[in-house]
C-alpha atoms as a printed R data frame, in Angstrom:
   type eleno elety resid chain resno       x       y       z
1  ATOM     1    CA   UNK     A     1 -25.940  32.769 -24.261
2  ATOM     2    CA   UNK     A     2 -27.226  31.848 -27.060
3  ATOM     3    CA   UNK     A     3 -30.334  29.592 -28.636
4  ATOM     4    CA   UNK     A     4 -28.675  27.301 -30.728
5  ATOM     5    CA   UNK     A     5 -28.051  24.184 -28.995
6  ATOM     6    CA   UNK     A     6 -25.472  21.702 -30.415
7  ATOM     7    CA   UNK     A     7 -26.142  18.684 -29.009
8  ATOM     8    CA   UNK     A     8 -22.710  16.870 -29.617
9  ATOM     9    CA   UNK     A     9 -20.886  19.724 -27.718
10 ATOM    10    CA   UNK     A    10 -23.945  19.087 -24.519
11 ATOM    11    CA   UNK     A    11 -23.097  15.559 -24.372
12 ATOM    12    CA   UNK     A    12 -19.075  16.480 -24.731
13 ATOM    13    CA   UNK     A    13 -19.315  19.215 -21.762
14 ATOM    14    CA   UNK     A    14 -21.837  16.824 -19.454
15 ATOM    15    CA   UNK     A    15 -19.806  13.713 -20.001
16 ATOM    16    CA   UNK     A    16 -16.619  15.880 -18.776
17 ATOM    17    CA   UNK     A    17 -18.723  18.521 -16.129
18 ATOM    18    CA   UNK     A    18 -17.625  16.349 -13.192
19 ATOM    19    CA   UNK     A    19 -14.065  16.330 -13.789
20 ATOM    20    CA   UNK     A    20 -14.116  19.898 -14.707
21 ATOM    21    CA   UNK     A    21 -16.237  20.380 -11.428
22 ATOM    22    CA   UNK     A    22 -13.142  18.779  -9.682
23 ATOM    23    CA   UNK     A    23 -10.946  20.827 -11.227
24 ATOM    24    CA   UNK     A    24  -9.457  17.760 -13.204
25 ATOM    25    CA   UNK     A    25  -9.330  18.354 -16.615
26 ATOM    26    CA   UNK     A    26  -6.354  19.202 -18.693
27 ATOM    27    CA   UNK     A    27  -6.274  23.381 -19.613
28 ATOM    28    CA   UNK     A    28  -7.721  22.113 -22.970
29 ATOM    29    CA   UNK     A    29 -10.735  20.109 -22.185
30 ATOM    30    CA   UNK     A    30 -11.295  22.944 -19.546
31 ATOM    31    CA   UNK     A    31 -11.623  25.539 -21.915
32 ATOM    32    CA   UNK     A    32 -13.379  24.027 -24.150
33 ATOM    33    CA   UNK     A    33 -16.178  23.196 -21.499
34 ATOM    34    CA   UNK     A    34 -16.220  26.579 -20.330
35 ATOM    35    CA   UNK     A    35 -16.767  27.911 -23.505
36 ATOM    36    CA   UNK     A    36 -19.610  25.591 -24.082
37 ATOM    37    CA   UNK     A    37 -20.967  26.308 -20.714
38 ATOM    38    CA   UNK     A    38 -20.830  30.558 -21.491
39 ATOM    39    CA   UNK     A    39 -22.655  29.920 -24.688
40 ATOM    40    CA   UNK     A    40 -25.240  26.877 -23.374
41 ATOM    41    CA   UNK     A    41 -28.206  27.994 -21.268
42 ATOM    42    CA   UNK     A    42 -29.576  24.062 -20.764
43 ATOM    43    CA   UNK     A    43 -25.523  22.788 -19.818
44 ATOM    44    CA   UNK     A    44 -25.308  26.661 -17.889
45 ATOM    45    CA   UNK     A    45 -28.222  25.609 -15.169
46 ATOM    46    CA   UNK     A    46 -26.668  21.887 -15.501
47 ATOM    47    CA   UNK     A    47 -23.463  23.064 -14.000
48 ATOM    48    CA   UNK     A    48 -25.364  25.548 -12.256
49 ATOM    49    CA   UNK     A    49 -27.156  22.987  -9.813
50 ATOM    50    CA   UNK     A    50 -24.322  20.341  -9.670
51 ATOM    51    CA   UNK     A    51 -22.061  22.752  -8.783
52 ATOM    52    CA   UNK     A    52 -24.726  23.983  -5.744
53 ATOM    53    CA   UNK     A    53 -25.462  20.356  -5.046
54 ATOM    54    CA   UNK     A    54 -21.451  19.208  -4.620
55 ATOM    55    CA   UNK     A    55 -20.940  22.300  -2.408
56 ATOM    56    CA   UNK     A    56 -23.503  21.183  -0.355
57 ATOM    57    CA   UNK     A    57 -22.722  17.791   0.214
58 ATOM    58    CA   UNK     A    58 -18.928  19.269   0.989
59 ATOM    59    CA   UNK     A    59 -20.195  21.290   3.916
60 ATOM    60    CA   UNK     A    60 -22.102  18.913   4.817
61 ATOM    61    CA   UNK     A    61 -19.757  16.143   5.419
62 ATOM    62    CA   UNK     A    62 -17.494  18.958   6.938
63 ATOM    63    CA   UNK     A    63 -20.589  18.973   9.152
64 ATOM    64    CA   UNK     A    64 -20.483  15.585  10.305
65 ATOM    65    CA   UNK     A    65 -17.882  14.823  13.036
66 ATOM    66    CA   UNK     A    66 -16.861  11.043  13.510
67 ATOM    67    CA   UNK     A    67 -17.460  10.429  17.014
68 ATOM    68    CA   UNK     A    68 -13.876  10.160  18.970
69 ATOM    69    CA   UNK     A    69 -14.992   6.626  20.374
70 ATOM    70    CA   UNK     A    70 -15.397   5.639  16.816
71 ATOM    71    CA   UNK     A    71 -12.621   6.712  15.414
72 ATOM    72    CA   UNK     A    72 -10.766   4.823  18.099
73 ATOM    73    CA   UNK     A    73 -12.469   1.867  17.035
74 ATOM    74    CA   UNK     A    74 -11.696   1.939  13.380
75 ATOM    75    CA   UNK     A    75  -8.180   2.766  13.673
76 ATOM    76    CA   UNK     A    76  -7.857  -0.178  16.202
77 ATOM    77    CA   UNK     A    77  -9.411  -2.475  13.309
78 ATOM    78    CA   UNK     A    78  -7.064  -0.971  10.328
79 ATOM    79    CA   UNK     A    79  -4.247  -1.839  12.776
80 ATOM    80    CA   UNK     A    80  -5.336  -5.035  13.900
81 ATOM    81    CA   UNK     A    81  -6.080  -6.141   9.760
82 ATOM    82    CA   UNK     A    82  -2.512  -4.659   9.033
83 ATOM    83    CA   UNK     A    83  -0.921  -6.538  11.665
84 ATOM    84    CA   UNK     A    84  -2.823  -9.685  10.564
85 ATOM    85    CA   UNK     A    85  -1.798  -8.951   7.317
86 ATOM    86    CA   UNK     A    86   2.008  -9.205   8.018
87 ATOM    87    CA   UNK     A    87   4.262 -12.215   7.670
């Protein structure tokens, strides 16, 4: 990676790091934020952590169970709106 630091391809590549996190920018935009990202130390550890931090916070909500009783009790209420809802 190198020193030089461009700072209108950072802003580019953080404005676009969660979508290309997500996996939901077009082949274009991707590439060009991976190439900024192999050449950018400062945007390299910015990925670096949010990629760590979103990984996390995936495992942890696979984690997390929803009680059954609870479950039972929103799905009641979605019904009971929907039905409420309905001519």
């Amino acid at each position: 990676m190198s020193g030089a630091v461009d700072p209108r391809a950072c802003l580019e590549a953080i404005e676009h790091l969660y979508d290309y996190l997500d996996g939901e920018l077009t082949p274009e935009r991707e590439a060009a934020v991976k190439a900024h990202l192999g050449t950018c130390a400062y945007c390299f550890s910015l990925f670096g952590f949010e990629h760590a931090y979103l990984r996390f916070l995936e495992a942890r909500a696979r984690a997390q169970e929803i009680p059954p009783a609870l479950r039972r009790r929103i799905l009641d209420t979605l019904l009971e709106g929907g039905a409420a809802e309905r001519p």
